[in-house]
TIVEX-240063 format. One line per 8 residues: number of its first residue (from 1); their letters; for each residue x, y, z of C-alpha. Coordinates in nm, 4 decimals, always signed. Layout:
BEGIN
NUM	a	X Y Z ~ ...
END
This chain:
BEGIN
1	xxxxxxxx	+0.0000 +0.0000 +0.0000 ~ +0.1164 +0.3770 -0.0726 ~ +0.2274 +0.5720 +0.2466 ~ -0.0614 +0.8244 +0.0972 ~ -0.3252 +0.5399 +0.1206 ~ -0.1816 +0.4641 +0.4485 ~ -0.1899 +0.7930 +0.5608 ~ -0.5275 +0.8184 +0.5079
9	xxxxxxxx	-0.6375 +0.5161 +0.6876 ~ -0.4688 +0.6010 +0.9707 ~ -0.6514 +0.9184 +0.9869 ~ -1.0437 +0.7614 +0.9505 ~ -0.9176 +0.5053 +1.2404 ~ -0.7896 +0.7726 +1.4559 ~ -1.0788 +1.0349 +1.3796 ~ -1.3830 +0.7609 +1.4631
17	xxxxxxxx	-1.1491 +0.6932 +1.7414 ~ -1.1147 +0.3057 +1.6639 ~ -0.9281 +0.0778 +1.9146 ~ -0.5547 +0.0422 +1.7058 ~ -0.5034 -0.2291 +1.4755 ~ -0.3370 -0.5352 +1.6421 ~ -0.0425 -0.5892 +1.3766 ~ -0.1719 -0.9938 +1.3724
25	xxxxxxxx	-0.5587 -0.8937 +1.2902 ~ -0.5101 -0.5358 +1.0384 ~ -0.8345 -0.5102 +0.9373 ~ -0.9335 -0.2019 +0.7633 ~ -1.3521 -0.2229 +0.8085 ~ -1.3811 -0.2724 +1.2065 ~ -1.6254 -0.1482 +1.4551 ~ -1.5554 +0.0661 +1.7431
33	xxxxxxxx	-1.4290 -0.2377 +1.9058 ~ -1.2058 -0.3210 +1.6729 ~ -1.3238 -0.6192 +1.5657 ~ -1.3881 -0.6869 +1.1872 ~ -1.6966 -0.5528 +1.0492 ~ -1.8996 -0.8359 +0.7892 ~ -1.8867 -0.8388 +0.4303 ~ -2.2715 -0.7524 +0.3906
41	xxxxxxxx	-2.2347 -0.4784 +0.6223 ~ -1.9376 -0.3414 +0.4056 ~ -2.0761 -0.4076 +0.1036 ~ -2.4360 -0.2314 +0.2179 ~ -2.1797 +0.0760 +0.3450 ~ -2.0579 +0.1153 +0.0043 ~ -2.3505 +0.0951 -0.1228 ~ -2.5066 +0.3825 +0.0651
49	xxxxxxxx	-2.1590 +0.5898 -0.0049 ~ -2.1793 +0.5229 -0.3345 ~ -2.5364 +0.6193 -0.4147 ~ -2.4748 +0.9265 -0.1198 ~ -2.2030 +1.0493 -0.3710 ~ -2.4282 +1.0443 -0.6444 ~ -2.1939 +0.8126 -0.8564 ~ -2.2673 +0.5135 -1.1120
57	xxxxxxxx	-2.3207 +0.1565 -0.9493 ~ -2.0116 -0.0687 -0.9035 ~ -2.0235 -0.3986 -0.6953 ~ -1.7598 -0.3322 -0.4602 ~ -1.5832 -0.6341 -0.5695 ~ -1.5154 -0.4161 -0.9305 ~ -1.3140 -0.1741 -0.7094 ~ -1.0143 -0.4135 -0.7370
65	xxxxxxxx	-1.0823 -0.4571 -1.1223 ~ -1.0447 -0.0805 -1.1171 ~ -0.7607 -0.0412 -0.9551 ~ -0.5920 -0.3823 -1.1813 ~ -0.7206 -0.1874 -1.5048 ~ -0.5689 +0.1133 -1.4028 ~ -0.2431 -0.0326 -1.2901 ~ -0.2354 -0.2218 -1.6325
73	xxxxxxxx	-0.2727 +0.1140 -1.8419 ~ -0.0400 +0.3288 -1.6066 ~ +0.2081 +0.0869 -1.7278 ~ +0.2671 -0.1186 -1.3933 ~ +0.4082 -0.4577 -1.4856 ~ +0.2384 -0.7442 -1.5020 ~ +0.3759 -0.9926 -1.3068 ~ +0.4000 -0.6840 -1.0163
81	xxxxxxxx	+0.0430 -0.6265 -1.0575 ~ -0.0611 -1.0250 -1.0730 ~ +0.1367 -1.0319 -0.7546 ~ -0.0265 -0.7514 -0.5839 ~ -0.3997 -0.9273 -0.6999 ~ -0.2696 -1.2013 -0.5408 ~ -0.3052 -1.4223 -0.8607 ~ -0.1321 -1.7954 -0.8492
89	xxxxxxxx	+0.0520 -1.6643 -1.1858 ~ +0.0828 -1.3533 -1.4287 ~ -0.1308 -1.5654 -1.6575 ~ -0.4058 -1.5913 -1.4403 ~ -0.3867 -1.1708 -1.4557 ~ -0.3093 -1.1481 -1.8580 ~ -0.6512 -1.3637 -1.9413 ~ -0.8289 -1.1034 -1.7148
97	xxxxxxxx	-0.6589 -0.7960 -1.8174 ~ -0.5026 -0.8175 -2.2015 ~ -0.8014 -0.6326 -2.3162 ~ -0.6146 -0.3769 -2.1636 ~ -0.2853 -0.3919 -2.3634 ~ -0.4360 -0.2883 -2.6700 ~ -0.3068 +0.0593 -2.6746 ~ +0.0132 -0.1047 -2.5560
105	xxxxxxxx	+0.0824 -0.3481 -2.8374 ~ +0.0037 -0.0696 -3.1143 ~ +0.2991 +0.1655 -2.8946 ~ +0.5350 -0.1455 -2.9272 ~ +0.5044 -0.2122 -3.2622 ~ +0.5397 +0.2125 -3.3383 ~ +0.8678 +0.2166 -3.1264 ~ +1.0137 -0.0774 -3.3107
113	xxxxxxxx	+0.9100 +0.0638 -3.6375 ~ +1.1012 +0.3687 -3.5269 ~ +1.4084 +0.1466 -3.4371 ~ +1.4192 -0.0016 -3.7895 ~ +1.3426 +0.3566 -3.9481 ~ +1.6420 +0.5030 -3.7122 ~ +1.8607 +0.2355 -3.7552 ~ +1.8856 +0.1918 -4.1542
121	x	+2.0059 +0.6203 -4.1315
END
């Protein structure tokens, strides 16, 4: 996670005033106990958030589809981003996400174009 992600965890846990993490159990959805909050509860949060904001619907679950998508097409690798989904192999993550090397693949074959052009000089 990015220190500026982190940063901004910490402050929603300190501002609702949330027991701290135990470094075994870091859950990020917990209830003023601490303890975990459930999946239909967070899902029926985001919900409400979502529809609060006035934005599109997205099952919460397409959040991390987002965030792979936008990894892919900010250039990340793909064996670092596989690895961050948590996938067994980069495969797994190039059958889910190639669509998204379109753009990619026509860059390639323009910079290698512009080898051979450069190169015959």
């Amino acid at each position: 996670m990015d220190p500026g992600t982190e940063d901004v965890l910490r402050e929603l846990r300190d501002g609702r005033k949330v027991v701290p993490l135990d470094i075994r159990r870091s859950y990020v959805f917990v209830d003023e106990g601490g303890e975990p909050l459930g999946p239909n509860t967070v899902t029926h949060r985001f919900r409400c958030a979502v529809a609060a904001a006035g934005l599109r619907h997205i099952p919460l679950h397409g959040l991390r589809h987002t965030r792979a998508s936008l990894a892919v097409d900010a250039g990340v690798p793909i064996p670092v981003v596989s690895k961050r989904l948590g996938h067994a192999n980069a495969t797994i993550t190039m059958n889910v996400y190639a669509h998204q090397l379109r753009g990619t693949q026509s860059e390639a074959a323009c910079a290698v174009a512009g080898l051979r052009r450069t190169g015959s000089k």
